[in-house]
KESEBA-357760 format. One record per atom (N, C-alpha, C): residue number from 0; atom name; x, y, z. Coordinates in pm, whole numbers. Example, Ala and Ser with C-alpha at 12.3 -4.5 7.8 and 13.67 -1.06 7.14 Angstrom:
BEGIN
<pt><num>0</num><atome>N</atome><x>1319</x><y>-569</y><z>780</z></pt>
<pt><num>0</num><atome>CA</atome><x>1230</x><y>-450</y><z>780</z></pt>
<pt><num>0</num><atome>C</atome><x>1320</x><y>-330</y><z>780</z></pt>
<pt><num>1</num><atome>N</atome><x>1285</x><y>-225</y><z>708</z></pt>
<pt><num>1</num><atome>CA</atome><x>1367</x><y>-106</y><z>714</z></pt>
<pt><num>1</num><atome>C</atome><x>1290</x><y>3</y><z>787</z></pt>
//
This chain:
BEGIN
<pt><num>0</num><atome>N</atome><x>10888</x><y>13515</y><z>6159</z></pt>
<pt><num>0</num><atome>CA</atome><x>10867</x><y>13462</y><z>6293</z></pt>
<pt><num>0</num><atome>C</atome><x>11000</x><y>13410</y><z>6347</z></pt>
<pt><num>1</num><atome>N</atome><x>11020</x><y>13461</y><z>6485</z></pt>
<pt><num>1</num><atome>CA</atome><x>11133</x><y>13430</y><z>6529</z></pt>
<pt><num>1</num><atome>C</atome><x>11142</x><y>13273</y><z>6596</z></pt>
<pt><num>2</num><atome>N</atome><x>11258</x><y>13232</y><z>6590</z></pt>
<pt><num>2</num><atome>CA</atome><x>11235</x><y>13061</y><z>6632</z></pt>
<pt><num>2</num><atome>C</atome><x>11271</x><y>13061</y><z>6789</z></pt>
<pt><num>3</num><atome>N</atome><x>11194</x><y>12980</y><z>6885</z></pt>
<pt><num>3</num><atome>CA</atome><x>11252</x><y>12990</y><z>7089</z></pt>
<pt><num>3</num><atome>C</atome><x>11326</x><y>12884</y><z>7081</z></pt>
<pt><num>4</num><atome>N</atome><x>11380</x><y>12878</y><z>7155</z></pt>
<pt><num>4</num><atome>CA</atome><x>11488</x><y>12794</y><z>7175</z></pt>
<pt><num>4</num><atome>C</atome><x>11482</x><y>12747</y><z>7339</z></pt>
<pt><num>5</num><atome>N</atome><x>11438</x><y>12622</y><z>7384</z></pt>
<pt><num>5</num><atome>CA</atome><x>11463</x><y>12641</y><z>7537</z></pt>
<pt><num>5</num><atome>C</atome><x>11577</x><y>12482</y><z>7544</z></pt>
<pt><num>6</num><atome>N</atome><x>11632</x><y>12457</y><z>7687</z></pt>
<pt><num>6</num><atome>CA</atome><x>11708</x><y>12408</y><z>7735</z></pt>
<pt><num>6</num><atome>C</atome><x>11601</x><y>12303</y><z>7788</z></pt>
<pt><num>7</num><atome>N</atome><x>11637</x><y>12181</y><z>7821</z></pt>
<pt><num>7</num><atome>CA</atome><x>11569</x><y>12083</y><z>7921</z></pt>
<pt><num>7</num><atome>C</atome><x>11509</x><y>12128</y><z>8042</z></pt>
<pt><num>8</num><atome>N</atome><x>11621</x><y>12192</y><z>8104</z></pt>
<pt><num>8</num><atome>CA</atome><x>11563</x><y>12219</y><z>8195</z></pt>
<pt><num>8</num><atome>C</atome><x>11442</x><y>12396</y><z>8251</z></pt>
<pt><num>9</num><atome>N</atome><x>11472</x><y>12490</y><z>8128</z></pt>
<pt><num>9</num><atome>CA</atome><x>11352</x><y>12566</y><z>8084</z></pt>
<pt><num>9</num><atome>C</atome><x>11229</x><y>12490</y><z>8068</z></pt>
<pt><num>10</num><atome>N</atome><x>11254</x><y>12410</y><z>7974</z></pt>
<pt><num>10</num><atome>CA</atome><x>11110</x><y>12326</y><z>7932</z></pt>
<pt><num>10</num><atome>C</atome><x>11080</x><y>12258</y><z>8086</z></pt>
<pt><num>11</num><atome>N</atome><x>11114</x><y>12216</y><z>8177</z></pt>
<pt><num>11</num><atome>CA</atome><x>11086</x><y>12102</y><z>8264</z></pt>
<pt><num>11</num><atome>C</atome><x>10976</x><y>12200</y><z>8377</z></pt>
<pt><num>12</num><atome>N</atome><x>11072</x><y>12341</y><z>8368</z></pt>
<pt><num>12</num><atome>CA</atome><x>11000</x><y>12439</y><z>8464</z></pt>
<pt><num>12</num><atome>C</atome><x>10880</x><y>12513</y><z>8396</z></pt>
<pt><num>13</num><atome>N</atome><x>10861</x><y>12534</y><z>8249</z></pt>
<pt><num>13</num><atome>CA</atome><x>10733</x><y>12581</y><z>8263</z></pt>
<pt><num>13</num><atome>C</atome><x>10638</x><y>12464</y><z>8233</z></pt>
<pt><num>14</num><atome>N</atome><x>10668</x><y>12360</y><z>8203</z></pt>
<pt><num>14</num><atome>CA</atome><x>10590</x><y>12250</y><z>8222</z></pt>
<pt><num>14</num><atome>C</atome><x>10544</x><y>12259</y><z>8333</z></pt>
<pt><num>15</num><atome>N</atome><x>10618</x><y>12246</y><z>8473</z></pt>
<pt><num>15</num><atome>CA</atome><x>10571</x><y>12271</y><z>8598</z></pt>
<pt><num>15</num><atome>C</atome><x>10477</x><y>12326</y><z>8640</z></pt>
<pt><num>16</num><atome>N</atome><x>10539</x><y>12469</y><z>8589</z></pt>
<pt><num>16</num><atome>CA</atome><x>10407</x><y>12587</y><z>8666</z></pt>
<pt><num>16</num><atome>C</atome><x>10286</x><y>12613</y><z>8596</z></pt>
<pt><num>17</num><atome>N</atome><x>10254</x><y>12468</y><z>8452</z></pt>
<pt><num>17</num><atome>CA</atome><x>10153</x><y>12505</y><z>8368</z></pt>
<pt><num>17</num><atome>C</atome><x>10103</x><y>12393</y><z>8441</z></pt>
<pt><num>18</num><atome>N</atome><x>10128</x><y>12267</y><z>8458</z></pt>
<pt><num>18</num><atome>CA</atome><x>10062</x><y>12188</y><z>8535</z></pt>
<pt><num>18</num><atome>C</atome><x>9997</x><y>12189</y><z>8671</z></pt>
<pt><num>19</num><atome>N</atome><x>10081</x><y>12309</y><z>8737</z></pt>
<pt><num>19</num><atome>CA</atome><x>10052</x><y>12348</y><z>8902</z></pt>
<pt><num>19</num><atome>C</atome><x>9917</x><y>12450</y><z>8878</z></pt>
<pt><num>20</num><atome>N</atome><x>9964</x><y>12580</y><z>8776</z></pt>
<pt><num>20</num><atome>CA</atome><x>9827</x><y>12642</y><z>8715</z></pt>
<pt><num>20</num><atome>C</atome><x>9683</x><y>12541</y><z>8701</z></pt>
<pt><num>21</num><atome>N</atome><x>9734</x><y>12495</y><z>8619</z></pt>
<pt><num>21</num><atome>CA</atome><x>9570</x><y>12401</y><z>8547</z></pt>
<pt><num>21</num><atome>C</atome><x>9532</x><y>12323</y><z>8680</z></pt>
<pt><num>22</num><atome>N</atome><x>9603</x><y>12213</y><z>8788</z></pt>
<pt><num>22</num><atome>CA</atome><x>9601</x><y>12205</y><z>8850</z></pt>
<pt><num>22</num><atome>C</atome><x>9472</x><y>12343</y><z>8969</z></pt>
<pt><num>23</num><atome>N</atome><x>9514</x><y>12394</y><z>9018</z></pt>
<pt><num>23</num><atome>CA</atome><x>9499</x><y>12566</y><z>9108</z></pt>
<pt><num>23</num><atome>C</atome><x>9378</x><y>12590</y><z>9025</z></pt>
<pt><num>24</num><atome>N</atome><x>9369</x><y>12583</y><z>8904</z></pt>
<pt><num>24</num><atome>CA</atome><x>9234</x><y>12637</y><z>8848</z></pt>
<pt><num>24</num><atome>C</atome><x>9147</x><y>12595</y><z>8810</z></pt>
<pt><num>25</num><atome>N</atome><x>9159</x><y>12434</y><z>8808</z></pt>
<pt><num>25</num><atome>CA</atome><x>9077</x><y>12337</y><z>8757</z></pt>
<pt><num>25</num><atome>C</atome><x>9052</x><y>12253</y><z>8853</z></pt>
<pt><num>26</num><atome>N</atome><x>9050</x><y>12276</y><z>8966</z></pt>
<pt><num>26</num><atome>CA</atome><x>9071</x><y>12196</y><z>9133</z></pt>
<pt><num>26</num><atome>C</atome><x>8939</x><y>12013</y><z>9117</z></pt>
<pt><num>27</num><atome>N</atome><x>8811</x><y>12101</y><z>9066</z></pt>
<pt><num>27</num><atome>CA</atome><x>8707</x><y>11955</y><z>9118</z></pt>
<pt><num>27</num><atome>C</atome><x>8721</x><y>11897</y><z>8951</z></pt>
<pt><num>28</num><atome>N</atome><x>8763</x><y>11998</y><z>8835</z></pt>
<pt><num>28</num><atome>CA</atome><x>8797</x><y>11860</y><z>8742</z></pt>
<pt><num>28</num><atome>C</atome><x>8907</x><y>11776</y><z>8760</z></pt>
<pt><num>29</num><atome>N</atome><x>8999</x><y>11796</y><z>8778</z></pt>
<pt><num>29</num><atome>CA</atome><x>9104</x><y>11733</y><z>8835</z></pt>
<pt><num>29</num><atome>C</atome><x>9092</x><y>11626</y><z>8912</z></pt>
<pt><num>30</num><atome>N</atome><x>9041</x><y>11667</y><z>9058</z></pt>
<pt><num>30</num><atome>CA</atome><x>9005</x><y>11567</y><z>9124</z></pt>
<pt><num>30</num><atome>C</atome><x>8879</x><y>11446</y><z>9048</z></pt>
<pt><num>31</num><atome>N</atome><x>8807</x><y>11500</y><z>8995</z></pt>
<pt><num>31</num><atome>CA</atome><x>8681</x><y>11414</y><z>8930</z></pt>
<pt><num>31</num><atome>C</atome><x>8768</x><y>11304</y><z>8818</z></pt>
<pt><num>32</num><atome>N</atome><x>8851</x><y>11338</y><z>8793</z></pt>
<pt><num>32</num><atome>CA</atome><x>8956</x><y>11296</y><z>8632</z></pt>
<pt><num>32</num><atome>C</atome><x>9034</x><y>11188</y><z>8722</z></pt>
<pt><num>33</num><atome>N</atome><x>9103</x><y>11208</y><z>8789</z></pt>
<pt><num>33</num><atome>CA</atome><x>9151</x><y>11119</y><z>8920</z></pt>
<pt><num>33</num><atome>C</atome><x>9083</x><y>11007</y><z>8978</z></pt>
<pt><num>34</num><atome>N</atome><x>8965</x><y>11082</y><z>9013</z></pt>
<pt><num>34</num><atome>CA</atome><x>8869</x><y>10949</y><z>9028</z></pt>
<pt><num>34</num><atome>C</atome><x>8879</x><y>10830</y><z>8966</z></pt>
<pt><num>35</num><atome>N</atome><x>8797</x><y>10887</y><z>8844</z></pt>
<pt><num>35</num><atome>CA</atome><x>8766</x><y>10844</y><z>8768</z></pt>
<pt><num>35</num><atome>C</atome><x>8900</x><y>10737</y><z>8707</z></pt>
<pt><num>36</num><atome>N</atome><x>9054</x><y>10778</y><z>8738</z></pt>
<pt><num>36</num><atome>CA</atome><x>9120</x><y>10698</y><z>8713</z></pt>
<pt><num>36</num><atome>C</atome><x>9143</x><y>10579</y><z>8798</z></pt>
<pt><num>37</num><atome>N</atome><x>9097</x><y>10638</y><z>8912</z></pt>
<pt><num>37</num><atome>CA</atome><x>9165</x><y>10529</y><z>9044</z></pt>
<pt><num>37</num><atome>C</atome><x>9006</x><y>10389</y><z>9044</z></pt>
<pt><num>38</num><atome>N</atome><x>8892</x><y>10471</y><z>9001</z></pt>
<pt><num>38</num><atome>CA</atome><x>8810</x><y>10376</y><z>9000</z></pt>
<pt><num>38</num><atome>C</atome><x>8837</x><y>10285</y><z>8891</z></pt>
<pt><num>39</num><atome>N</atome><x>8879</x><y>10301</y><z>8734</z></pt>
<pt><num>39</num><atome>CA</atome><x>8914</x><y>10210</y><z>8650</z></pt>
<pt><num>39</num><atome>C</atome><x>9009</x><y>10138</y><z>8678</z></pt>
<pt><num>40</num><atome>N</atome><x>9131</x><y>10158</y><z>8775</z></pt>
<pt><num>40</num><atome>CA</atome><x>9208</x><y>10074</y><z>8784</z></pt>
<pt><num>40</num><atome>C</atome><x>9161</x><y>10006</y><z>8922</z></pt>
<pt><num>41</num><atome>N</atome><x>9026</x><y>10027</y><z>9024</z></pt>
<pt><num>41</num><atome>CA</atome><x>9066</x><y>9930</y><z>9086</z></pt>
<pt><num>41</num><atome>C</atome><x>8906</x><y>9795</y><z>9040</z></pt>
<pt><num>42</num><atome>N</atome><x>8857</x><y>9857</y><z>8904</z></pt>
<pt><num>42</num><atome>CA</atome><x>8785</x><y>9780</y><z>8872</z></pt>
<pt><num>42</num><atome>C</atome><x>8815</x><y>9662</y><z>8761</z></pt>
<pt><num>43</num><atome>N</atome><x>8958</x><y>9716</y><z>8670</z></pt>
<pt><num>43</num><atome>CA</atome><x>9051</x><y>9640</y><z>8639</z></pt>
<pt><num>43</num><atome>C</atome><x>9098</x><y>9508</y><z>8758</z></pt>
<pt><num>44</num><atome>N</atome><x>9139</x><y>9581</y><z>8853</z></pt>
<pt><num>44</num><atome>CA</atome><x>9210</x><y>9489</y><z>8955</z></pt>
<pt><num>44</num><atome>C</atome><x>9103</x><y>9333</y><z>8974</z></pt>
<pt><num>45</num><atome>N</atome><x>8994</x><y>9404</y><z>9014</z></pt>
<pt><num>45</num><atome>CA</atome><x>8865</x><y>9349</y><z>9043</z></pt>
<pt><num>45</num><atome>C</atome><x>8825</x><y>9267</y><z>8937</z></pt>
<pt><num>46</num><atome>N</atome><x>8811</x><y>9265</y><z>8834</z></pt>
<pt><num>46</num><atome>CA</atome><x>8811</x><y>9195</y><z>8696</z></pt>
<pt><num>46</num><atome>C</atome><x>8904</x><y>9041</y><z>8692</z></pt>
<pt><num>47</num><atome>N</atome><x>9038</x><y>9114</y><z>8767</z></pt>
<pt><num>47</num><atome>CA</atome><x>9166</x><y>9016</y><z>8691</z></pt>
<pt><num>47</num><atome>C</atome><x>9132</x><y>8899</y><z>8857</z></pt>
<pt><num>48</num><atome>N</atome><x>9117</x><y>8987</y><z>8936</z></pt>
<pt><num>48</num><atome>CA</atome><x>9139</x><y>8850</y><z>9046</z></pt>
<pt><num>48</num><atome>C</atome><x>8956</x><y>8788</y><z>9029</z></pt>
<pt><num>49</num><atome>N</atome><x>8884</x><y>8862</y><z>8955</z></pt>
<pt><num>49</num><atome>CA</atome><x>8745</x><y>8720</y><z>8917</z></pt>
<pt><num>49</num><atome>C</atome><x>8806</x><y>8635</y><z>8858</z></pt>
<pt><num>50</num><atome>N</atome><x>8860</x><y>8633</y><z>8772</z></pt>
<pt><num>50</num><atome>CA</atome><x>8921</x><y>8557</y><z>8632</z></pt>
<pt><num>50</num><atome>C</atome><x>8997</x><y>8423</y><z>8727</z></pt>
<pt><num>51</num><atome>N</atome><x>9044</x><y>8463</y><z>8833</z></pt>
<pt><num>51</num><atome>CA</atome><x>9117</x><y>8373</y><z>8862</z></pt>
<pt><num>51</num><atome>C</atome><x>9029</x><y>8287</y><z>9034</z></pt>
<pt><num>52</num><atome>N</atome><x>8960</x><y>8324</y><z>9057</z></pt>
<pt><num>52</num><atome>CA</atome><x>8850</x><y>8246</y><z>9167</z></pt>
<pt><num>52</num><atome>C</atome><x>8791</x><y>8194</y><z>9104</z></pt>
<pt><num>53</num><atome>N</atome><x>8730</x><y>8104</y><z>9193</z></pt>
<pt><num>53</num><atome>CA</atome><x>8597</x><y>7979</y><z>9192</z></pt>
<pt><num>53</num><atome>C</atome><x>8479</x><y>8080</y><z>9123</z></pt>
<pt><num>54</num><atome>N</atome><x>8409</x><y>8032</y><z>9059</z></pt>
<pt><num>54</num><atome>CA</atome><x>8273</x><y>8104</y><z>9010</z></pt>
<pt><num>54</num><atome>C</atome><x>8181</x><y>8026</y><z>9136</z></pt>
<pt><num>55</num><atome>N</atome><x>8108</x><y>8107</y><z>9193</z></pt>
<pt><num>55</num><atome>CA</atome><x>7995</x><y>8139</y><z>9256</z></pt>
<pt><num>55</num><atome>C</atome><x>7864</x><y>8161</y><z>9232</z></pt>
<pt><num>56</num><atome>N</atome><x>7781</x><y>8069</y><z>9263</z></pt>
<pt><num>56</num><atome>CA</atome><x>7630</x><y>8100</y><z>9211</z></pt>
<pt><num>56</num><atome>C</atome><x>7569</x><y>8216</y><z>9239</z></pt>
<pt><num>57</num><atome>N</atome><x>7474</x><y>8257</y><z>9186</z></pt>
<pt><num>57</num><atome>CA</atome><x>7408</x><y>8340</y><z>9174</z></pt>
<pt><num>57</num><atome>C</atome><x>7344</x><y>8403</y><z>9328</z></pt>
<pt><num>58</num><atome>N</atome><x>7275</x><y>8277</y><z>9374</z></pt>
<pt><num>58</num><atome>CA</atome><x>7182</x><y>8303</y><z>9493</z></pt>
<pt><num>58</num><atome>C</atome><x>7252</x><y>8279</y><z>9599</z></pt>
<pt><num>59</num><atome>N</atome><x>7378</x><y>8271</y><z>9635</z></pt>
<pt><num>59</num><atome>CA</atome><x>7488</x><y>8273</y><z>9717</z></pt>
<pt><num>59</num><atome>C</atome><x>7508</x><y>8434</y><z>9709</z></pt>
<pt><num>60</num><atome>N</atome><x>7520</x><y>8516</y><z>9621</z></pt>
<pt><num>60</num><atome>CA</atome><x>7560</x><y>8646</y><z>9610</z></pt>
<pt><num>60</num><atome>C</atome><x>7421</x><y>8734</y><z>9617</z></pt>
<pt><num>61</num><atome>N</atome><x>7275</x><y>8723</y><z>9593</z></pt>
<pt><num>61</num><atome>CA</atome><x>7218</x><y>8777</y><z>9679</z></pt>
<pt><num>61</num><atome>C</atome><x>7166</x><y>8752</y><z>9813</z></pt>
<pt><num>62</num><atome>N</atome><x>7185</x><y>8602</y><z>9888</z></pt>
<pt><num>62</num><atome>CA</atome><x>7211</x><y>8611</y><z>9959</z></pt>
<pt><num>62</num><atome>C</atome><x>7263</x><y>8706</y><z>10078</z></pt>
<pt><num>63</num><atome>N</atome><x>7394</x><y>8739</y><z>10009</z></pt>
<pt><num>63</num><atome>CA</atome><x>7529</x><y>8839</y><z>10114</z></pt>
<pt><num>63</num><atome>C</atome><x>7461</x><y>8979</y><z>10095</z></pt>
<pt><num>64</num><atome>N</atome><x>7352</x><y>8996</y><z>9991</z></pt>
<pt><num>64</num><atome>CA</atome><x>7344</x><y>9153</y><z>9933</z></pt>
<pt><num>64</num><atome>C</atome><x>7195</x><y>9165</y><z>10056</z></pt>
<pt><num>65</num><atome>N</atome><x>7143</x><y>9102</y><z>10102</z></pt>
<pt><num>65</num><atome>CA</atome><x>7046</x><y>9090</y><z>10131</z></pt>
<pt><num>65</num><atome>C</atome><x>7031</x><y>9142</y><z>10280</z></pt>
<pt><num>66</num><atome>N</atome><x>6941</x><y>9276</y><z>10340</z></pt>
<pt><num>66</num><atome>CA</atome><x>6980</x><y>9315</y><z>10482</z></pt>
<pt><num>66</num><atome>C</atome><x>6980</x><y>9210</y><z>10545</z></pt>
<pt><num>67</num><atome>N</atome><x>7042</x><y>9263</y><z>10684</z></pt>
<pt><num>67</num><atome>CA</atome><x>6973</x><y>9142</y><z>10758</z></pt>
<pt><num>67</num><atome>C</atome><x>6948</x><y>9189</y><z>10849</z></pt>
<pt><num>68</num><atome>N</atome><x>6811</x><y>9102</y><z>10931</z></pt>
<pt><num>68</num><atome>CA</atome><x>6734</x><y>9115</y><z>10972</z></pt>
<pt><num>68</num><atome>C</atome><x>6742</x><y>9112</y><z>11159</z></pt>
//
């Protein structure tokens, strides 16, 4: 078996056009995978600034959930 040999910048370009591929062919996993990232980080976010507010009762918060009328 023969050994490849690439340069930085070989490797950088078919990295590219394998990511733009999978990308092009994998379009709603991609986007779904994305989601799915942007929702963990903004439920992280959401987490860290509870940690740091007033705690709030219970019936104050269905209260706000509650139609109105």
């Amino acid at each position: 078996m023969s050994e490849i040999t690439l340069n930085p910048e070989q490797l950088k370009e078919i990295l590219k056009s394998a990511i733009v591929e999978l990308i092009r062919d994998n379009r709603e996993e991609v986007s779904e995978f994305f989601a799915e990232i942007i929702e963990d980080i903004a439920m992280e976010r959401a987490i860290a600034e509870g940690e740091t507010t007033d705690l709030v009762n219970r019936d104050s918060i269905f209260q706000l959930l509650e139609p109105k009328s």
